[in-house]
C-alpha positions as CSV (number, residue, x, y, z in Angstrom):
1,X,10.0,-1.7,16.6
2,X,8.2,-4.2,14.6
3,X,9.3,-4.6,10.6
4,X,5.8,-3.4,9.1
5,X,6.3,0.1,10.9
6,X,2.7,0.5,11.2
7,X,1.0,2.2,13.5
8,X,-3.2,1.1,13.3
9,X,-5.6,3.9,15.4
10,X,-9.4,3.3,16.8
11,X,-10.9,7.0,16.3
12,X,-13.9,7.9,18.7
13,X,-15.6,10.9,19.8
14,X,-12.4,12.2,22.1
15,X,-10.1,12.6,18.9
16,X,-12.4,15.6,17.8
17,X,-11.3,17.4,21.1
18,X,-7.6,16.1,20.7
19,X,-7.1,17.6,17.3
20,X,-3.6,19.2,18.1
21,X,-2.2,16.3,20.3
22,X,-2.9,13.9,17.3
23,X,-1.3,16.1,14.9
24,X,1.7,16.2,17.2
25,X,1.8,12.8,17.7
26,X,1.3,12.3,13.8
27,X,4.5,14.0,12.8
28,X,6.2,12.7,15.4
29,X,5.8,9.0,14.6
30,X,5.7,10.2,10.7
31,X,9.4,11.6,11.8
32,X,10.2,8.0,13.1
33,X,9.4,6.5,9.6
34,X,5.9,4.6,11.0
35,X,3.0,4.8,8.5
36,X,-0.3,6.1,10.3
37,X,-3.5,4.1,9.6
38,X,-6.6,5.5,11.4
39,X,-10.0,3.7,12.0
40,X,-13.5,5.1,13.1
41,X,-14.7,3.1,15.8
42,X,-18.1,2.6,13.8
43,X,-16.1,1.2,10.6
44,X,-14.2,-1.9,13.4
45,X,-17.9,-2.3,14.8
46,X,-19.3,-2.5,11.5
47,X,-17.0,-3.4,8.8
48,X,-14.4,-5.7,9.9
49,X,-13.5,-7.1,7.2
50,X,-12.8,-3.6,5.4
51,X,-10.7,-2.8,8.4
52,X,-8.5,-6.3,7.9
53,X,-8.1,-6.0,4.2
54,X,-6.8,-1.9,4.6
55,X,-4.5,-3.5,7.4
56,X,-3.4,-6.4,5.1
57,X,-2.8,-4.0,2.5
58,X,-0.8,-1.9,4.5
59,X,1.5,-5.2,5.5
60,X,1.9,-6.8,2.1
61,X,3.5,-3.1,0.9
């Protein structure tokens, strides 16, 4: 397991039918002590730079 415990998610379309299996999935890495940081696909297309700063953010903590 890497030392940032970060876990960094691409959201598209399919998570709005996955609801429950990301919720799941959410307090079971949560559980594991990993810090969840979610991503619309649109705001990586679009807004990279937004997307590396939050990530940077998230590594510097």
């Amino acid at each position: 397991m890497h030392k940032a415990k970060l876990v960094i998610e691409a959201n598209g379309p399919i998570h709005l039918l996955k609801k429950e299996y990301d919720k799941n999935r959410d307090e079971v890495l949560t559980a594991l002590g990993l810090t969840i940081i979610r991503f619309e696909n649109d705001q990586i297309l679009n807004d990279i730079e937004s997307v590396l700063n939050t990530i940077k953010e998230h590594l510097i903590l």
